[in-house]
C-alpha positions in Angstrom: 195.5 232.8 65.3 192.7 231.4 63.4 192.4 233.7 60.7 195.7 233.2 59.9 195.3 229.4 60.2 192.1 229.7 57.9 194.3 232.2 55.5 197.5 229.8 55.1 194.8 226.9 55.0 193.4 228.8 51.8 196.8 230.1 50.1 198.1 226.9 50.3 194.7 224.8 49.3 194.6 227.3 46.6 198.1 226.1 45.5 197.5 222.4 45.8 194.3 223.2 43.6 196.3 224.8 41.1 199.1 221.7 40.8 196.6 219.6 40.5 195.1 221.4 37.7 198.5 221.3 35.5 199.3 217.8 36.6 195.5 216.5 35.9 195.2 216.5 31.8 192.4 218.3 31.8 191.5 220.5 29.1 190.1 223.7 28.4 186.2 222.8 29.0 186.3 220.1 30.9 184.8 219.9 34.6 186.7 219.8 37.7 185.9 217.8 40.6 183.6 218.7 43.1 184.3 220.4 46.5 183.6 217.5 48.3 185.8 215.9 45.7 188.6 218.2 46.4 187.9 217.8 50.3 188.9 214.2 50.2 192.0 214.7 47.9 193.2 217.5 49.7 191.5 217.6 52.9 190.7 221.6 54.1 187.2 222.6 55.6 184.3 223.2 53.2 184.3 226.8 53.5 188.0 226.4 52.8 187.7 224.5 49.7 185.2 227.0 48.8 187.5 229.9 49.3 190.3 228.6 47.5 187.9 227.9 44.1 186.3 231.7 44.3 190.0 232.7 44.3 190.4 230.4 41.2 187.5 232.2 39.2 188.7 235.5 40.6 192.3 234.5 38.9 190.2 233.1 35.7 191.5 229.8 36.1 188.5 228.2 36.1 184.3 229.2 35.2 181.1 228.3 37.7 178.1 227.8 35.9 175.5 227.4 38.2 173.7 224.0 38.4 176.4 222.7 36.4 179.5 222.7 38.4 183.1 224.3 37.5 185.1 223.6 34.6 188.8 224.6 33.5 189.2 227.5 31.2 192.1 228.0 28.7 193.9 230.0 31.4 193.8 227.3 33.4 196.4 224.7 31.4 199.2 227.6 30.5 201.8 227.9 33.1 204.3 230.0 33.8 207.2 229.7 35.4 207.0 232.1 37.9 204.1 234.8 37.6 205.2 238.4 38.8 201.5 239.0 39.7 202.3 236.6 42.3 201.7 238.5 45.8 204.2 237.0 48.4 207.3 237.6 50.2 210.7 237.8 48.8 212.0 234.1 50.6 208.8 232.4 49.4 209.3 233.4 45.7 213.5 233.0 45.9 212.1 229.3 47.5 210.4 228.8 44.1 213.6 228.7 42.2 215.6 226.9 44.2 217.4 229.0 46.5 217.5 229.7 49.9 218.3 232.8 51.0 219.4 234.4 54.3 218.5 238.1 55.4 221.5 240.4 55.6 220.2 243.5 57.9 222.5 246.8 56.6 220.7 249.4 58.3 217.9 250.3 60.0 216.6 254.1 60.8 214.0 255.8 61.9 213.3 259.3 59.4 211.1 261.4 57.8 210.4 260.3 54.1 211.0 262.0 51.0 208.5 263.1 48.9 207.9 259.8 46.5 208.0 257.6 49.4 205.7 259.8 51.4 203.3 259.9 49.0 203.2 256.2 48.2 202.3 255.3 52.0 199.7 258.5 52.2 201.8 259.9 54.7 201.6 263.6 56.0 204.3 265.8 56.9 205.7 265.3 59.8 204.8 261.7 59.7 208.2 259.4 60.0 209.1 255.8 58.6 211.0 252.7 59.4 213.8 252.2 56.8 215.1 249.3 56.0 218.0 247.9 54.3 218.8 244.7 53.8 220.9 242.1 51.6 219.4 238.7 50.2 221.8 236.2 50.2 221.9 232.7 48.8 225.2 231.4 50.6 227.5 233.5 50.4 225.9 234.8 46.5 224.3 238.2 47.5 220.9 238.0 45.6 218.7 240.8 46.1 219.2 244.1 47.9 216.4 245.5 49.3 215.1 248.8 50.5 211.7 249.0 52.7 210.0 251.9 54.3 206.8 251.1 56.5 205.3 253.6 58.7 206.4 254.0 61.7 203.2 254.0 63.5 202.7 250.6 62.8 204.9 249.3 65.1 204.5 249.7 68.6 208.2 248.6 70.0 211.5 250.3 69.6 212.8 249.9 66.1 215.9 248.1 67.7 214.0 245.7 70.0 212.8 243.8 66.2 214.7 241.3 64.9 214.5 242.4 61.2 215.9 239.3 59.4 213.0 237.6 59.3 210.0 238.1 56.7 208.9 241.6 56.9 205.1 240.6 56.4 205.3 238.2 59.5 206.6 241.0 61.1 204.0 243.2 60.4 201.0 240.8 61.0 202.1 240.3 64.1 201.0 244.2 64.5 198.2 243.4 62.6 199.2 245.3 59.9 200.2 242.2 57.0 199.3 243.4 53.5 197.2 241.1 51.2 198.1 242.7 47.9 200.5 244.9 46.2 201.1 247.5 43.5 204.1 247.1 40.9 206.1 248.1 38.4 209.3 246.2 37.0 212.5 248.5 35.2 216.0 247.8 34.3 218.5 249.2 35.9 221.9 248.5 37.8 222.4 249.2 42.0 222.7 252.9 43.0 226.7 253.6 42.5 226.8 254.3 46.1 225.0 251.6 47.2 227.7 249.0 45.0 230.3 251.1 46.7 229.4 251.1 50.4 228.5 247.5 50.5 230.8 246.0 48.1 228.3 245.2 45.1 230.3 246.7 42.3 229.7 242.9 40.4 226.1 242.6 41.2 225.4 243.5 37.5 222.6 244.6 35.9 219.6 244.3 37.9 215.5 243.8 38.0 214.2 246.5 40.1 210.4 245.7 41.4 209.1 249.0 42.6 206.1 248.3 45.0 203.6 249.6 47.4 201.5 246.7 49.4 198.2 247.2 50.9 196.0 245.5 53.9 192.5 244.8 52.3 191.0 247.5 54.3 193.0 249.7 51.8 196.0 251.6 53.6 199.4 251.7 52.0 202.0 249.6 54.3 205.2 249.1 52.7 206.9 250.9 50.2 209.7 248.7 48.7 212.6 248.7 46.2 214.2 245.3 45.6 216.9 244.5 43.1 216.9 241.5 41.8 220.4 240.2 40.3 219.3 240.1 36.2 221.5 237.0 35.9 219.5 235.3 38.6 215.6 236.0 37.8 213.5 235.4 34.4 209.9 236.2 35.4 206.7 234.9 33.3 203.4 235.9 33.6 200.2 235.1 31.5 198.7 238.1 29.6 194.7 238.2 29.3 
């Protein structure tokens, strides 16, 4: 329980950080303020504070130069309007343009992978996953359909003891299995024709697929995930470097 106290402290210090940055009118250059400075703005622990900056330089938002202090760089005053290379769940980025969406369950299975899946999560044969399907939906305005395979020796219980409508990465931390980053790649496309068919989609459009595999920072492969986002809904940005 603390470490996620001391990692939601951080994500969310580091956030704070970050709109305080865009709102400050600093420019490329200039220094920042101190830790302590940050600790009474902001509040958050020392080591917290601390975290959250690292991150910062990590993300090259801002420089350290030792004996000096930290100061913005030019990455640091572009924004975007939502970065892809944002890790997070699907409800916290939908949150971040205005909607609020609701967690349609369509299935859930137990099954042996297929080959591209498999391979994604490392898994050998014989080895089975949890599949997931599921409907984003903003109202009654279905959003983004979703398709999630995790492995099924991740989770101790019966498949149909879980509530599966909530996030999937609080589900998985609470087996101690929550993934820190991810690996993606974005296409084109429209739903699978069956897929439209079976759950009435057929005007869902043209869609965004994200294609991605998220990792715990010890390295293993948790979730392999297909989400189509509705191409009329979503305009990603993200910063080149």
């Amino acid at each position: 329980m603390e470490q996620k106290a001391r990692r939601v402290g951080v994500r969310q210090l580091h956030e704070e950080i970050v709109r305080f940055l865009a709102e400050s009118g600093l420019k490329p250059g200039d220094q920042i303020p101190t830790e302590a400075e940050f600790r009474e703005r902001l509040g958050g622990s020392r080591p917290t504070i601390r975290e959250a900056l690292k991150l910062l330089e990590q993300d090259g938002v801002i420089r350290a130069e030792h004996g000096r202090g930290r100061f913005l760089t030019a990455a640091g005053t572009l924004r975007v309007d939502r970065p892809i290379t944002t890790f997070e769940s699907i409800t916290e980025m939908a949150s971040h343009f205005g909607y609020s969406l609701i967690n349609k369950v369509l299935s859930v299975s137990e099954e042996r992978p297929g080959a591209e899946v498999a391979t994604a999560l490392g898994l050998s044969r014989g080895d089975t996953v949890i599949r997931l399907e599921r409907l984003r939906m903003n109202e009654r305005d279905p959003m983004i359909y979703s398709l999630e395979y995790v492995p099924r020796d991740i989770i101790t219980d019966r498949v149909f003891d879980i509530d599966w409508s909530g996030s999937l990465l609080d589900t998985l931390e609470r087996y101690g299995a929550r993934p820190s980053l991810s690996q993606a790649r974005v296409r084109a496309t429209f739903l699978p024709e069956e897929v439209a068919a079976r759950h009435d989609l057929r005007d869902f459009g043209p869609a965004l697929v994200i294609e991605e595999t998220a990792y715990l920072d010890s390295g293993p492969p948790v979730i392999r995930a297909l989400d189509y986002h509705r191409g009329d809904r979503y305009t990603f940005s993200f910063l080149r470097k």
